[in-house]
N, C-alpha and C positions, 0 to 999 in steps of 0.2 A: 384489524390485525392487532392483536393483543400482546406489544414485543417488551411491556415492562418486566416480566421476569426476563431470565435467560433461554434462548431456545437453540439445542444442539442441533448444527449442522454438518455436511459434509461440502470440505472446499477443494475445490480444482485450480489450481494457479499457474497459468504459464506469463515466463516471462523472454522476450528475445530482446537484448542489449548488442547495437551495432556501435561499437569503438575503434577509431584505428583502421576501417576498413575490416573488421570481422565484425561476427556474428553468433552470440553464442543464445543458445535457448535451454529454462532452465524449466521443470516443470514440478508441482508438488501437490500429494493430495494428502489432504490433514482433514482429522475433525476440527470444528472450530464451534463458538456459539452467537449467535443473533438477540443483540438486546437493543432496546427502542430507550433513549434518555431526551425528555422532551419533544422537539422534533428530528431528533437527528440518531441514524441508525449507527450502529459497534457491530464490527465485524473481529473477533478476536480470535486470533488463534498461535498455535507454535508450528514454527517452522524449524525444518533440521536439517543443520549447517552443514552446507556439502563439504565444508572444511574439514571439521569435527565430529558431527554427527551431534551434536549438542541441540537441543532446542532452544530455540529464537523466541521468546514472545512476539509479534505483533498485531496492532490494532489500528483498523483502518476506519475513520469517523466519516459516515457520507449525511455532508450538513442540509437542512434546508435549501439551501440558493442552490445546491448543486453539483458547491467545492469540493475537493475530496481530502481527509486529511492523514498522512500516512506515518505512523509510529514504528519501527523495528529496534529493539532491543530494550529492557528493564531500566527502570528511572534509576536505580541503584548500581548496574552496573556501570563498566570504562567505554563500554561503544553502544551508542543509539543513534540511530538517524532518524532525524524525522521531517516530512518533506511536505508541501501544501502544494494541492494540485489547482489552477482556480483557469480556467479557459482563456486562452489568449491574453495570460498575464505573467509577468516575471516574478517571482518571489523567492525573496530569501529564506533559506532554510538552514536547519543545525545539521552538522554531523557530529559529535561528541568520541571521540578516539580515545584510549588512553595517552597521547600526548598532546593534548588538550582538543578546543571545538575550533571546527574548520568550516568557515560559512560558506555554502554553495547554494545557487539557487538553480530555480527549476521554472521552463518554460512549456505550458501544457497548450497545444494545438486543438486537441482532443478527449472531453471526456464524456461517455456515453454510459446511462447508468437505466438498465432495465430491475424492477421491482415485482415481482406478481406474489398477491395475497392466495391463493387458492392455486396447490399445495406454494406455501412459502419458498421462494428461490426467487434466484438473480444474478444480474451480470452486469459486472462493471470492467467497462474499457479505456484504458488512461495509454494516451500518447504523449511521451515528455520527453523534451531535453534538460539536461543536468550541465551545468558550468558550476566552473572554481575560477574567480573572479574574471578573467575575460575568458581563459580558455573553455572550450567546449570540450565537454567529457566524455558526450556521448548520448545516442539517441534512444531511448525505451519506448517498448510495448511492453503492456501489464492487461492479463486479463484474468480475471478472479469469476468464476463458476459458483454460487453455490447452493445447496437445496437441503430443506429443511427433513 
């Protein structure tokens, strides 16, 4: 599989976030593109903001070992979050606001990452808890679809 250049995809992303006793499930399908840097695959695309309707950059980096690592929003703008997913580990992570960064981290149970060369597609499934220093924020499913 030849992913040094860029190769356009189509992405499927659902996510359901239980907080507080709800439940809410949010779903989006974006083009995005697929490029290979060394050994580690970029999943990049824009997402649009149920807020606004504005696009989101993000880019999601799945390393060698397996970790996964999750980028939303521009290095230039007031809000990025960017989160590391690593199995059965605590880690700390940025959220960047405009009234400054707010460190939370992130506790992943679960991460299942299917790959196939022929037609290019795949699926990555991340189960994670989010805390802001002891409090628990809330439990995520994330599953990202996509195909070349």
């Amino acid at each position: 599989m030849d992913l040094s250049t860029s190769l356009p995809i189509m992405i499927h992303l659902e996510t359901v976030v239980q907080q507080d006793g709800e439940s809410t499930q949010h779903i989006f399908d974006e083009p995005g593109q697929l490029v290979q840097v060394g050994r580690s695959l970029y999943i990049r695309y824009k997402e649009t903001s149920e807020d606004d309707g504005t696009p989101v950059p993000v880019t999601m980096k799945l390393e060698a070992d397996g970790d996964v690592k999750l980028t939303r929003g521009a290095k230039e703008g007031n809000q990025r979050l960017q989160l590391h997913f690593s199995r059965n580990t605590r880690v700390i992570a940025r959220y960047q606001t405009p009234y400054g960064v707010i460190p939370i981290e992130t506790v992943t149970p679960r991460v299942d990452i299917r790959i196939k060369e022929q037609p290019v597609s795949g699926e990555i499934y991340i189960e994670y808890q989010l805390f802001g220093g002891n409090d628990h924020l809330g439990d995520y499913q994330l599953r990202l679809v996509f195909t070349a």
